[in-house]
N, C-alpha and C positions, 0 to 999 in steps of 0.2 A: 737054725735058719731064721734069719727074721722074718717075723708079720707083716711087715712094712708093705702097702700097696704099690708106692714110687720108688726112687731112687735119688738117693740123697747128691747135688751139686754142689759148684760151686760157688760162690754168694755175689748178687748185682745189687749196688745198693740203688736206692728209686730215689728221684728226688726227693727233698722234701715237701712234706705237706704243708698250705697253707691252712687258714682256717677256711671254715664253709663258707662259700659265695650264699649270698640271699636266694632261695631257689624261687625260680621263674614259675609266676603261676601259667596254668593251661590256657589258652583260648582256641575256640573254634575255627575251625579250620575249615575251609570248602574245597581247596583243593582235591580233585579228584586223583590224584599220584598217590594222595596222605592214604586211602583207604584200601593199595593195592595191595593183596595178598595177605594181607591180615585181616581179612573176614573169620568170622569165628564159625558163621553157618554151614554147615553140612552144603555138600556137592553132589556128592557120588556116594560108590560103594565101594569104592576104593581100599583094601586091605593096606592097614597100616603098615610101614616102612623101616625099620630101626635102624639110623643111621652112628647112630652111635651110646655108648650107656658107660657107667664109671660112677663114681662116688662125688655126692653136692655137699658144699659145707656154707653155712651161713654166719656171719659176725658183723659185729658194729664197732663202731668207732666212738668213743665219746668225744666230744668236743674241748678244745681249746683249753687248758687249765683245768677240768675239769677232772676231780680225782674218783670222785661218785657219782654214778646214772642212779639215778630215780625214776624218770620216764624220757619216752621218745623226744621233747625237748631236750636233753642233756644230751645227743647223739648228735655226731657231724655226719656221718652216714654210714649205709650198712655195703658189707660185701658180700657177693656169691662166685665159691670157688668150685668150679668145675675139674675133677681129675678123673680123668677118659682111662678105662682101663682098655676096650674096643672100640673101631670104628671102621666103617664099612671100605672107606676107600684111603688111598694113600693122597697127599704124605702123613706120617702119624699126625693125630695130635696131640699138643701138648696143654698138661695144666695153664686154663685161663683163671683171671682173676676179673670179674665183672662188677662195675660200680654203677648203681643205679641212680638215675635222677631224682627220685623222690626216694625218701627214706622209709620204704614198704615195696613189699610185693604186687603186682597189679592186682585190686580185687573183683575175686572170678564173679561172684555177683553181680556187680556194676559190669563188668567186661573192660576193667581200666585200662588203659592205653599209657604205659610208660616208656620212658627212651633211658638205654642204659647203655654205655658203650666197658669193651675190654681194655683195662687198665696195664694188665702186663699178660703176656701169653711165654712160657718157656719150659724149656723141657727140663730148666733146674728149677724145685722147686723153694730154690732158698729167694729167686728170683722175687717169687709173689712172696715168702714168708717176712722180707724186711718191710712191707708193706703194713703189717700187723704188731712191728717193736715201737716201744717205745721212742719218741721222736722229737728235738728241741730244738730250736733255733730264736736269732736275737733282731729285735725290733730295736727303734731308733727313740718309739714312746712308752713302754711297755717293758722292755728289756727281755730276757730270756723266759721263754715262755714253751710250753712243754703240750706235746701232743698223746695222750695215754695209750698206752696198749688199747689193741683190740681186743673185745670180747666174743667169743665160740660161739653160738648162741641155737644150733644144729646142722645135725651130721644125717646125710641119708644117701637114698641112692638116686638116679636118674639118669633118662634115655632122652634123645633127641629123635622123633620120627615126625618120616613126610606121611600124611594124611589128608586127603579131600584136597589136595591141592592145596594146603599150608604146611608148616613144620610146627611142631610142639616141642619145647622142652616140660618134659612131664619129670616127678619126684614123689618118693615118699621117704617119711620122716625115720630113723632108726632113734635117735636123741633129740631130745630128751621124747619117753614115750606116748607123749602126746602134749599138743601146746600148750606152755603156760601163760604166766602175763607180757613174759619177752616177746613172745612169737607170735603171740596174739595181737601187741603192739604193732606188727611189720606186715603183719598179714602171711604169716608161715602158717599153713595147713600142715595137717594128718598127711595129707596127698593132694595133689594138683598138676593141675594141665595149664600151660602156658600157650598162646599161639609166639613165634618166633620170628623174625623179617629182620634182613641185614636192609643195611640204606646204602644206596649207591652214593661213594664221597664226592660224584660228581655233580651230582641234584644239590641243592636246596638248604638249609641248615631247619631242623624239626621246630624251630618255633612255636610250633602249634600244639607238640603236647608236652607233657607232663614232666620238667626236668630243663628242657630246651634242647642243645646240642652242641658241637666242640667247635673250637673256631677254625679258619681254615686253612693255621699251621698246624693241626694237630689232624692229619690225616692219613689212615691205613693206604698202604704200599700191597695191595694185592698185583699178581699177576695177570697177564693179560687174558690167561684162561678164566679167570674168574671173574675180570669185570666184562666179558664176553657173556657171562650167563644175566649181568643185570637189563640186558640188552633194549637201553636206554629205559627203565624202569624204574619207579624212584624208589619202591621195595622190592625185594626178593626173599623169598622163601628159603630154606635150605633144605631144597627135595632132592637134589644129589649129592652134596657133600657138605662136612662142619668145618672145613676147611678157613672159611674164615675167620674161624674163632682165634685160629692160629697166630691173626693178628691183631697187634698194638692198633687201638684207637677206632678198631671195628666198631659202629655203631648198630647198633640193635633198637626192634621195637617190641616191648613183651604185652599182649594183650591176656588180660586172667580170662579165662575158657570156661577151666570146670574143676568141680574136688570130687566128679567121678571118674579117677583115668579110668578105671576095667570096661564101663561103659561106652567111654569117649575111644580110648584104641583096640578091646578087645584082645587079641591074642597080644600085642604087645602089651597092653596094661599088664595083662596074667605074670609075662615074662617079670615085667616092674617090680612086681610081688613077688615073686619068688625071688628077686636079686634083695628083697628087703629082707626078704627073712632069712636066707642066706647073711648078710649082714647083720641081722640081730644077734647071728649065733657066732658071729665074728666077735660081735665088741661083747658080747658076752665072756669068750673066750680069752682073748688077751684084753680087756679093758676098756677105759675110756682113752686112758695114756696113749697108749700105743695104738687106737684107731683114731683117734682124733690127734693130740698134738703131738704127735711121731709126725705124723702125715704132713700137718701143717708146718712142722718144723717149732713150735710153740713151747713155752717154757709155762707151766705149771703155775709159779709162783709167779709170775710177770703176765700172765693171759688167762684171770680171771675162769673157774670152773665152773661157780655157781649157775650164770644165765643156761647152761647147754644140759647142765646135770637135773637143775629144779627150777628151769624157764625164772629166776628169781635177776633182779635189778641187781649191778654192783656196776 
């Protein structure tokens, strides 16, 4: 029987990528909309929520022509792929594939404020895997020019729970066993707590933080049940369903929280941990192959090991 977490589909190819747009620095923002529901402070006593948990994977992109990473300059940007094993309510969901504005994680420290929308959401996962091949296309000055494989760069678990009146997507790390200079580079913890807020596509374009936002032909197609919970709000939490991960062009805001989940959700933290070490004994058992690039759909010799195995540069 195979290991395999998903179920292997049929193949969407994505368009192609360009190179990186110059990213948009932050400005302040006074809008009070910007600050809805992604407070990071304590409310209540509110017992944590677990809306949903599954396997996180994180990788980068190198840049343009670019055949060797050495540091975070060499990188067009990074991904975090979400594959939901449970989730509380229907309809399922499926593996997203989430691309951040900035090339890091929000850091929990500072409490950063980043905008990251999903890039492809499907229930085949060859859908996100073309996402991660190698990729070329021909310029009119430059001529044919080549977009490198993405690099693995960690594998762990994570849960999405409402809390205090926001949503967290919280993670701990299975690969590599603790950060090295990759993950350190992007701001990947041991473990962490993210606060979570979808944007209503009907407000505003995020301007104001970190990243910018999509323009507004590139806009999620949710149902009316769902822009019914934004209910006229320019954030929303995801305190009853992850529903709209489900879609293409979802924008998200990820604020860094904290690198104490068990603290921060308590009885769900605990769960977090137990799903980690359960996984430890997974890729213990069948490997790195087959818990990572099985999963991913990933070929070995074309998607780089080293960054995910020994956090090292390639």
């Amino acid at each position: 029987m195979s290991s395999k977490r998903g179920t292997k589909h049929d193949l969407n190819d994505e368009e192609k990528e360009k190179e990186e747009p110059v990213e948009k620095k932050a400005k302040p923002s006074s809008n009070h909309d910007n600050q809805e529901d992604v407070s990071t402070e304590k409310k209540d006593d509110e017992a944590p929520t677990i809306l949903e948990k599954g396997h996180i994977y994180f990788l980068y992109r190198p840049k343009v022509d670019t055949e060797k990473v050495e540091d975070p300059n060499d990188v067009q940007r990074i991904y975090i792929v979400l594959k939901p094993s449970w989730n509380s309510t229907k309809p399922k969901r499926h593996p997203s594939l989430i691309i951040l504005g900035r090339k890091a994680l929000p850091d929990t420290q500072k409490h950063s404020r980043y905008w990251g929308f999903v890039a492809e959401s499907s229930e085949n996962m060859d859908a996100l895997a073309d996402t991660f091949k190698e990729h070329s296309y021909e310029t009119k000055t430059k001529g044919d020019r080549v977009i490198e494989p993405s690099r693995p760069m960690g594998e762990g678990v994570y849960e999405i729970a409402t809390h205090q009146g926001h949503s967290h997507l919280a993670y701990m790390l299975t690969l590599p066993d603790k950060p090295h200079a990759v993950q350190k580079a992007f701001h990947i913890k041991e473990q962490a707590s993210m606060v979570i807020a979808v944007k209503n596509p009907t407000k505003s374009s995020l301007h104001g933080y970190q990243g910018g936002g999509l323009p507004s032909n590139e806009k999620p197609h949710y149902s009316k049940h769902l822009m019914e919970l934004f209910k006229d709000r320019r954030f929303v939490p995801m305190d009853t369903t992850t529903e709209f991960l489900n879609h293409k062009y979802c924008e998200l805001l990820l604020v860094g929280a904290t690198e104490k989940v068990q603290e921060e959700l308590d009885k769900a933290g605990k769960t977090l941990e137990k799903m980690e070490k359960e996984d430890e004994e997974h890729v213990e058992h069948v490997g790195i192959d087959k818990s990572v690039f099985d999963e991913l759909e990933l070929v070995k010799k074309e998607n780089p090991i080293e960054p995910l195995k020994e956090g090292k540069w390639i």
